[in-house]
MMTF fields as JSON, N, C-alpha, C and O atoms, coordinates in Angstrom:
{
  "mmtfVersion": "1.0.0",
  "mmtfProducer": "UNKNOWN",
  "numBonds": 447,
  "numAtoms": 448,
  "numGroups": 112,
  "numChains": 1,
  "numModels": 1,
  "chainsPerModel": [1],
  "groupsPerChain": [112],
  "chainIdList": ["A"],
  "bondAtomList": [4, 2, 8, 6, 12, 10, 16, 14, 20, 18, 24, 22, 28, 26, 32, 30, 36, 34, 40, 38, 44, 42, 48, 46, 52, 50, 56, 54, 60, 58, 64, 62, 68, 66, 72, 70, 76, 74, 80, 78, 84, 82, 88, 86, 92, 90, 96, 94, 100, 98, 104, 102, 108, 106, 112, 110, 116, 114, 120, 118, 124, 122, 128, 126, 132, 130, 136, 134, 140, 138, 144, 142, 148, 146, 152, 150, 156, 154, 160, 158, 164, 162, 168, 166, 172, 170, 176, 174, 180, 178, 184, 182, 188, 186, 192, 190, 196, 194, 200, 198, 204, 202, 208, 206, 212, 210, 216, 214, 220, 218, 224, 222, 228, 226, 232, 230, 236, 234, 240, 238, 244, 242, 248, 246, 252, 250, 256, 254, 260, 258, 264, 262, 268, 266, 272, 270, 276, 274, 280, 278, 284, 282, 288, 286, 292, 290, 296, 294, 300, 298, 304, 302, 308, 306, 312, 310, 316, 314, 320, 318, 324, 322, 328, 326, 332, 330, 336, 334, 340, 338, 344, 342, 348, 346, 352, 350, 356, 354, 360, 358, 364, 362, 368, 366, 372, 370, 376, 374, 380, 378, 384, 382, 388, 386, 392, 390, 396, 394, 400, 398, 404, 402, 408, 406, 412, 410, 416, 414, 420, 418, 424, 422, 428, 426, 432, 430, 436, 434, 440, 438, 444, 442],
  "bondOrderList": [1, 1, 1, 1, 1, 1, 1, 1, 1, 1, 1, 1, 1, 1, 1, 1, 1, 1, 1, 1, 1, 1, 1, 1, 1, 1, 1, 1, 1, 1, 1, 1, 1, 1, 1, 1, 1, 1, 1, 1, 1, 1, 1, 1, 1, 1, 1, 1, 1, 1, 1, 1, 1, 1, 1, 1, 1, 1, 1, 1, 1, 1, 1, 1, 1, 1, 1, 1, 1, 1, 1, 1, 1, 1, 1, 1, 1, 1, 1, 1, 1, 1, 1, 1, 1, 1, 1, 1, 1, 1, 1, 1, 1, 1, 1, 1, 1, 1, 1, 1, 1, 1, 1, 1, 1, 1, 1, 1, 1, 1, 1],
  "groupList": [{"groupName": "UNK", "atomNameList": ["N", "CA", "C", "O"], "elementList": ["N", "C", "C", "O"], "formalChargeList": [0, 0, 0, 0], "bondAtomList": [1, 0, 2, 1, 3, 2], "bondOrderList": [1, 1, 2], "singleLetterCode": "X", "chemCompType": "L-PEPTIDE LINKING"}],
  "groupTypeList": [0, 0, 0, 0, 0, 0, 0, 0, 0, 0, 0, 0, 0, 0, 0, 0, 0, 0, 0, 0, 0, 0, 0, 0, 0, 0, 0, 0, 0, 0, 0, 0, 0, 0, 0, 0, 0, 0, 0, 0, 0, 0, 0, 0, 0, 0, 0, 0, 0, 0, 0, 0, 0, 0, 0, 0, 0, 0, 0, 0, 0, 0, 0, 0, 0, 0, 0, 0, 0, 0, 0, 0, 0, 0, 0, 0, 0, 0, 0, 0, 0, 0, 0, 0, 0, 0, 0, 0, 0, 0, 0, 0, 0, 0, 0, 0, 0, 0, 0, 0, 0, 0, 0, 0, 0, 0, 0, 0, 0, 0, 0, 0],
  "groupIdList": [1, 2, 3, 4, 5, 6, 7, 8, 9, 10, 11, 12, 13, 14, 15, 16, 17, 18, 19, 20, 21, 22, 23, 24, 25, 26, 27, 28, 29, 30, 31, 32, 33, 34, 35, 36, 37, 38, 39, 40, 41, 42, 43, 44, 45, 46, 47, 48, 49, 50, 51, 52, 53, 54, 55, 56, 57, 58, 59, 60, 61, 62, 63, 64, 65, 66, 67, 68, 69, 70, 71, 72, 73, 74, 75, 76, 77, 78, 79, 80, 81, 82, 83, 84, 85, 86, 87, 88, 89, 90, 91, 92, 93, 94, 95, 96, 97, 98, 99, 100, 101, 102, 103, 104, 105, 106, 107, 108, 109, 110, 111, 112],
  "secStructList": [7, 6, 6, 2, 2, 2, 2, 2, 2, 2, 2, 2, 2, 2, 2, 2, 2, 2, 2, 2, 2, 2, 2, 6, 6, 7, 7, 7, 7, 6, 6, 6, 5, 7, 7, 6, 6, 7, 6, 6, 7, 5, 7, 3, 3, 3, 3, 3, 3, 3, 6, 6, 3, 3, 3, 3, 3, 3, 6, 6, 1, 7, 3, 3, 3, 3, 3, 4, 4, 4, 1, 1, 1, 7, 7, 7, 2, 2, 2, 2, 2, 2, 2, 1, 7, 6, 6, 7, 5, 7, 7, 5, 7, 7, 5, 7, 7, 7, 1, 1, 1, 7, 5, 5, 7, 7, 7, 5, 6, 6, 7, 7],
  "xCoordList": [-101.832, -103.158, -104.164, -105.311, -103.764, -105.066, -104.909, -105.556, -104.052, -104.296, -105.565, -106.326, -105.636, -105.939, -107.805, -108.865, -107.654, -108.889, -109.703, -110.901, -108.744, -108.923, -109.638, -110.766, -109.112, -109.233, -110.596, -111.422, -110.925, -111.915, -113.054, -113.937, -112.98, -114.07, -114.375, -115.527, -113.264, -113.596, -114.22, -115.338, -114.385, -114.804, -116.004, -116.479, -116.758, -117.772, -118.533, -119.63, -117.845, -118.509, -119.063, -119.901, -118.038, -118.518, -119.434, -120.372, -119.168, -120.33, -122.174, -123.188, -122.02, -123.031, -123.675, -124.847, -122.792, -123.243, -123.535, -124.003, -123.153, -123.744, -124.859, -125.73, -124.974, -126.481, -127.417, -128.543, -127.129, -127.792, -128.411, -129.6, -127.84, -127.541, -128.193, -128.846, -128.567, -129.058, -130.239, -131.07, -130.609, -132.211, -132.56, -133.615, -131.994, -132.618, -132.938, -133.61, -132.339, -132.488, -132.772, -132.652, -133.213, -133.199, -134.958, -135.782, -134.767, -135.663, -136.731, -136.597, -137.601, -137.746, -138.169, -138.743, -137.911, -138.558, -139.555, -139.426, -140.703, -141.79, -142.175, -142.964, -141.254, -141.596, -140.751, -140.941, -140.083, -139.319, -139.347, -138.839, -140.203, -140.863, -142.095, -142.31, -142.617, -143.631, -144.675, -144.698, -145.714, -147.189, -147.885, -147.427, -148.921, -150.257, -150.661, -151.007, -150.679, -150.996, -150.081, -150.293, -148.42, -147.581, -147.087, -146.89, -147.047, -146.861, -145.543, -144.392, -146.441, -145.027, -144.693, -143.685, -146.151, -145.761, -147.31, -148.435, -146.676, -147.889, -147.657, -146.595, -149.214, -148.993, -148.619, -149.169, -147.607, -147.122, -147.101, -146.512, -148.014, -147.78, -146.735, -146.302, -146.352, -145.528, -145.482, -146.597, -145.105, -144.927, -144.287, -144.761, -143.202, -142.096, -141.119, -140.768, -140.477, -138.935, -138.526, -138.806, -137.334, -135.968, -134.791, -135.07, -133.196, -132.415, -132.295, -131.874, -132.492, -131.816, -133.056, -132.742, -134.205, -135.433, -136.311, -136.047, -137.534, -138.531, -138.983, -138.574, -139.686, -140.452, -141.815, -142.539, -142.264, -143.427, -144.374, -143.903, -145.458, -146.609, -146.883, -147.028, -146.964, -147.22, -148.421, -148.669, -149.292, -150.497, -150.677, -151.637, -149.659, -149.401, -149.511, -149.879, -149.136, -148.872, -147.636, -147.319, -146.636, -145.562, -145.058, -145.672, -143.771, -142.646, -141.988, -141.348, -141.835, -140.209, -139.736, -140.493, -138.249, -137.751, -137.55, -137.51, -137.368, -137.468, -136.558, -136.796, -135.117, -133.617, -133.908, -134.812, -133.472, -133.235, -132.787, -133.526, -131.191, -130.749, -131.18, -130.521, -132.646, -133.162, -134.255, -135.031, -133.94, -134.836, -133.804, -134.148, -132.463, -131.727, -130.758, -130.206, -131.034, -130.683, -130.372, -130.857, -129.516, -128.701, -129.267, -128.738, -130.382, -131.647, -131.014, -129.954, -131.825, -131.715, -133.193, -133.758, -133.821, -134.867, -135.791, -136.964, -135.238, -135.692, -136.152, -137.285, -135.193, -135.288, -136.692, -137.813, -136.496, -137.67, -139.047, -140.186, -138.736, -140.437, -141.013, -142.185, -140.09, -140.362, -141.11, -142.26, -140.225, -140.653, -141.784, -142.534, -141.98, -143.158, -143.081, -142.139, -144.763, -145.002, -145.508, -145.881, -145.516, -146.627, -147.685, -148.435, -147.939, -149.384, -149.668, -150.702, -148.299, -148.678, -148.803, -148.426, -149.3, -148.867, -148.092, -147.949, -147.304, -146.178, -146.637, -147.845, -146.411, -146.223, -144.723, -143.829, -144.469, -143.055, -142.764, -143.696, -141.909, -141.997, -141.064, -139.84, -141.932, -141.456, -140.071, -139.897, -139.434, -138.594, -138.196, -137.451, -139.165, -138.811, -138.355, -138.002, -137.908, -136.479, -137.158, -138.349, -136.76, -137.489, -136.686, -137.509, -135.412, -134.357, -135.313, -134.781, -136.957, -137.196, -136.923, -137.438, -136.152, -135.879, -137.041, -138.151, -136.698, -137.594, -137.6, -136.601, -138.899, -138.647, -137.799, -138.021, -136.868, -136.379, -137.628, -138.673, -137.289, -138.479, -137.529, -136.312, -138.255, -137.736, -138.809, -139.852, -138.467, -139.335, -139.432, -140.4, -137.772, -137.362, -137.937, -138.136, -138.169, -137.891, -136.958, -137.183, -135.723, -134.985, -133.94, -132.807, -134.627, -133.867, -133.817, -134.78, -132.504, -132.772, -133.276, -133.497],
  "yCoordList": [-51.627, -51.284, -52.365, -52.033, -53.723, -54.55, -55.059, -56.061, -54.41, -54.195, -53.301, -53.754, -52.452, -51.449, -51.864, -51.942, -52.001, -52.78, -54.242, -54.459, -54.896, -55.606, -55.052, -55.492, -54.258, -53.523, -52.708, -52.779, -51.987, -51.24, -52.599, -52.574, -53.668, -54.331, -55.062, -55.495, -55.49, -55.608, -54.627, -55.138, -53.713, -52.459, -53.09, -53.937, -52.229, -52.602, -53.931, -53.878, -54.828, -55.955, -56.049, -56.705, -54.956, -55.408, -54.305, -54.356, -53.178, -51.835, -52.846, -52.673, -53.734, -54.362, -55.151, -55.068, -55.752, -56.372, -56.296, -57.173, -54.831, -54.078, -53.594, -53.474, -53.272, -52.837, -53.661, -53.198, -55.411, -55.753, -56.171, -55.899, -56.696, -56.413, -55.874, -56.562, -54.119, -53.498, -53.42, -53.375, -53.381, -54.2, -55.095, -54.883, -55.864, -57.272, -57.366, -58.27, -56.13, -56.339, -54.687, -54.583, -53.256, -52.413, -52.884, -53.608, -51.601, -51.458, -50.376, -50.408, -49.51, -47.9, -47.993, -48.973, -47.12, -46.957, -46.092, -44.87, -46.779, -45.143, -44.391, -43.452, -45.044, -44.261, -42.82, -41.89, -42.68, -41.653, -40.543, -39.444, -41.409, -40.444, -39.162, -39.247, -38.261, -37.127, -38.022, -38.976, -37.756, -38.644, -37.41, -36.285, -37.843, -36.617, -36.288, -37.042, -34.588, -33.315, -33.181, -32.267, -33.907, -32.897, -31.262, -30.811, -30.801, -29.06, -28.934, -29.368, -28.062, -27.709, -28.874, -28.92, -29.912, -30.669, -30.729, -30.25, -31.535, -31.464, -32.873, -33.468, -33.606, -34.322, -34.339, -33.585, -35.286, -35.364, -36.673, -37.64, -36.593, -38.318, -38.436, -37.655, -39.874, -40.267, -40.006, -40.464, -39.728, -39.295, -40.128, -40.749, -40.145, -41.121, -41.359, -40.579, -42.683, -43.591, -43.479, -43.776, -42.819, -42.625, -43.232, -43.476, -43.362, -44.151, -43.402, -44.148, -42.304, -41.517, -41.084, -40.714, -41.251, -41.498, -40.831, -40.915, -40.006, -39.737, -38.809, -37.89, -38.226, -37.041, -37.017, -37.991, -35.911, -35.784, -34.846, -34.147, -34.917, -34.091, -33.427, -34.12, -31.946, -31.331, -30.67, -30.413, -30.425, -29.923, -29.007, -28.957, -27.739, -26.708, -26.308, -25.198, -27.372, -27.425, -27.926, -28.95, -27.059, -27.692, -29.177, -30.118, -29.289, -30.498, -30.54, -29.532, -31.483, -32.163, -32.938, -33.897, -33.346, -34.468, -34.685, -33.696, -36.043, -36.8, -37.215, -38.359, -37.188, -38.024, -39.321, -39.176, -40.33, -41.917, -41.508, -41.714, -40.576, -40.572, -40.02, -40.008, -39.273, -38.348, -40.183, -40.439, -40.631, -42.043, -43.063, -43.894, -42.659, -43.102, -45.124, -46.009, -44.978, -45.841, -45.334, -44.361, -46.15, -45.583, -45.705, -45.403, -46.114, -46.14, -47.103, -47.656, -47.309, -48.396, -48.169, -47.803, -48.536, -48.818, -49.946, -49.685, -51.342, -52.45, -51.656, -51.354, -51.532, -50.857, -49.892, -50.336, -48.506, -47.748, -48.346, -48.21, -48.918, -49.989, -50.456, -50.351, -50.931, -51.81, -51.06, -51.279, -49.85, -48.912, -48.052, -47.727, -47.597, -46.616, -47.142, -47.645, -46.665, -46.97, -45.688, -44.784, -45.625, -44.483, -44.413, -45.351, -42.834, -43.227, -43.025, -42.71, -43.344, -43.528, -41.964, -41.056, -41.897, -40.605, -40.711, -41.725, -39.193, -39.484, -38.225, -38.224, -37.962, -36.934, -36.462, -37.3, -35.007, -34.47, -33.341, -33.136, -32.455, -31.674, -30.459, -30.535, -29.388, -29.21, -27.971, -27.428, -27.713, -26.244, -26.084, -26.626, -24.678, -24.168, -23.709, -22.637, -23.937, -23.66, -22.354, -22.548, -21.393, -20.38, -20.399, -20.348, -20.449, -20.664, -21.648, -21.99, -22.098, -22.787, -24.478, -25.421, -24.514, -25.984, -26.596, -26.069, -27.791, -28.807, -28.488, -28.543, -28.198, -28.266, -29.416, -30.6, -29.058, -30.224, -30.789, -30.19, -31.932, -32.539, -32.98, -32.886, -33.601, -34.379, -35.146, -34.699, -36.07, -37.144, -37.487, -37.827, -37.339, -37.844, -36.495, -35.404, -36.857, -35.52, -34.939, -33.997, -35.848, -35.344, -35.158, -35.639, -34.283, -33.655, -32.078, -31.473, -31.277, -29.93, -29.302, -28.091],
  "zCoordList": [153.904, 153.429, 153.814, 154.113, 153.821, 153.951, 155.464, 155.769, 156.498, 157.488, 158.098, 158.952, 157.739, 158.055, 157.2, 157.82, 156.079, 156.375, 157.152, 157.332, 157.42, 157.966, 159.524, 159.75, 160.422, 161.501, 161.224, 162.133, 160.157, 159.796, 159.833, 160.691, 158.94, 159.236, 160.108, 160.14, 161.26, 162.828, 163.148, 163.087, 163.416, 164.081, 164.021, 164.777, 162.341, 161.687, 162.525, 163.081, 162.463, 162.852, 164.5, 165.12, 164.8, 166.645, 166.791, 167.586, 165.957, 166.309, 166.015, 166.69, 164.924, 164.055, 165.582, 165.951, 166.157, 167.123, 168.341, 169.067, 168.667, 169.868, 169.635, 170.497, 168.504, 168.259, 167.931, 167.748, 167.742, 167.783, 169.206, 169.371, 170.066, 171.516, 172.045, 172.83, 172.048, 172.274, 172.068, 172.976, 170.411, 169.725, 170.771, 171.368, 171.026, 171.886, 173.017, 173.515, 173.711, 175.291, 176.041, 177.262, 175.045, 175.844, 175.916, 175.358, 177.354, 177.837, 177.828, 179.051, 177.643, 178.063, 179.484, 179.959, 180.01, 181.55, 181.585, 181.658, 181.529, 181.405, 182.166, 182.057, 183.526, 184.871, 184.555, 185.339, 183.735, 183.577, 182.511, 182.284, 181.987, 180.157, 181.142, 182.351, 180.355, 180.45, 180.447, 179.669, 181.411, 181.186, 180.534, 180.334, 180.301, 179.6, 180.63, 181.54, 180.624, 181.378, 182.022, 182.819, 182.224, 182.886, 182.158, 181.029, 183.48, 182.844, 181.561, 181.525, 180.521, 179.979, 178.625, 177.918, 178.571, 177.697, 176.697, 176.834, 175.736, 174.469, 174.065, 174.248, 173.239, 172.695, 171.166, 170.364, 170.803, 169.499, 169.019, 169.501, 167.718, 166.934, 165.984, 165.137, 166.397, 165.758, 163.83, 163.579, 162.928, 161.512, 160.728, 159.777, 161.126, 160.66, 161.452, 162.337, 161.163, 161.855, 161.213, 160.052, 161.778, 160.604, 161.951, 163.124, 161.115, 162.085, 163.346, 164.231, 163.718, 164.424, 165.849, 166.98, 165.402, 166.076, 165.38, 164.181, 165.672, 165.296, 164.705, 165.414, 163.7, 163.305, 163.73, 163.52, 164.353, 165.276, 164.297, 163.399, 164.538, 164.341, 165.689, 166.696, 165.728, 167.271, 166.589, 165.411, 168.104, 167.742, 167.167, 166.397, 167.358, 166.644, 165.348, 164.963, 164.589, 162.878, 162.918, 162.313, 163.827, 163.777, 163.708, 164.21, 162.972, 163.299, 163.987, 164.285, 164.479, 165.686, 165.722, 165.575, 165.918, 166.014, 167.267, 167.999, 167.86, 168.859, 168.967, 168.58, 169.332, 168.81, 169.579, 170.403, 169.533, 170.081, 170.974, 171.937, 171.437, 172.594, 173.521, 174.561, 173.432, 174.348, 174.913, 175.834, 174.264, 174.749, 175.757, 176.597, 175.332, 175.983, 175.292, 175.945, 173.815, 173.203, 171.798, 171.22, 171.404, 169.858, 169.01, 167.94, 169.018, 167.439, 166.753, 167.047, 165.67, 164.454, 164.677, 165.708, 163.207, 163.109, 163.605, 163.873, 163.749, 164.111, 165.803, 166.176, 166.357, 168.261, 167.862, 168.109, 167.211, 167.626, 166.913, 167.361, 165.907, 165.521, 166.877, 167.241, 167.483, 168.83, 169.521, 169.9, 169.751, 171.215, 170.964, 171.884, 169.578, 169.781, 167.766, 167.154, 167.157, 165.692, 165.184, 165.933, 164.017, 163.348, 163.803, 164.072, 163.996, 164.672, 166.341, 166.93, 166.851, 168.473, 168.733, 167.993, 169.719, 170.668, 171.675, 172.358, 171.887, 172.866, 174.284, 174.52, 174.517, 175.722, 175.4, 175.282, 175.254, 174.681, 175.337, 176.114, 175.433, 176.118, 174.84, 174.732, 173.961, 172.926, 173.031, 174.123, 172.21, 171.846, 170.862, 170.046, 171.065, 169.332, 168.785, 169.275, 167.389, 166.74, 165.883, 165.638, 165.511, 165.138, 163.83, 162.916, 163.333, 162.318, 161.145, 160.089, 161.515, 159.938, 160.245, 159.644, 161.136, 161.384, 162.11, 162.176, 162.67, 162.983, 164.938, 165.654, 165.351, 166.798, 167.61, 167.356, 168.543, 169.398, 170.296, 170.551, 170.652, 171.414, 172.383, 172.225, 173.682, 175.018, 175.763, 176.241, 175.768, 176.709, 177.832, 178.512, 178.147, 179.702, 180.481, 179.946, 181.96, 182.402, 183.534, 184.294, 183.429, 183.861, 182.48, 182.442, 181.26, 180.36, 180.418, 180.892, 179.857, 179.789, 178.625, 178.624]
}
């Protein structure tokens, strides 16, 4: 038994430290994000940071989330404070969830 935790809080500890890692040294490439007025896209402000990435305001009325990995990094909050704040605007490229849920969003554009 206290093997096995022992192993569990290695894990813990190295997952803790890749992400910090990551905090410290990603990058975004914005040569690769949607600029404003490419076809097919809308602007959306930032709402809230949550761990996982973003809740958007779209012009629509609608909501969207923005996942971290469509950014191409594992989120934490400290990372997306960095990369984009409440408030910003993004260039997104939206789809809509008709089920009541939250629209998917995409940034990159070599996303599907």
């Amino acid at each position: 038994m206290r093997m096995k935790q022992y192993r569990r809080e290695a894990m813990h500890r190295q997952q803790a430290l890749a992400i910090e890692e990551e905090e410290r040294n990603f990058q975004l490439d914005q040569s690769k994000l949607y600029q404003k007025g490419d076809p097919g896209t809308v602007q959306g402000i930032v709402k809230e940071i949550i761990t996982v990435g973003y809740f958007m305001k779209l012009p629509d009325g609608r909501e969207g989330l923005l996942p971290c990995m469509e950014l191409g990094c594992t989120g934490g909050i400290p990372l997306l404070t960095r990369l984009f704040k409440v408030g910003d605007e993004i260039t997104v490229r939206q789809q809509k969830m008709y089920d009541g849920g939250k629209d998917k969003l995409f940034a990159k554009k070599d996303s599907t």
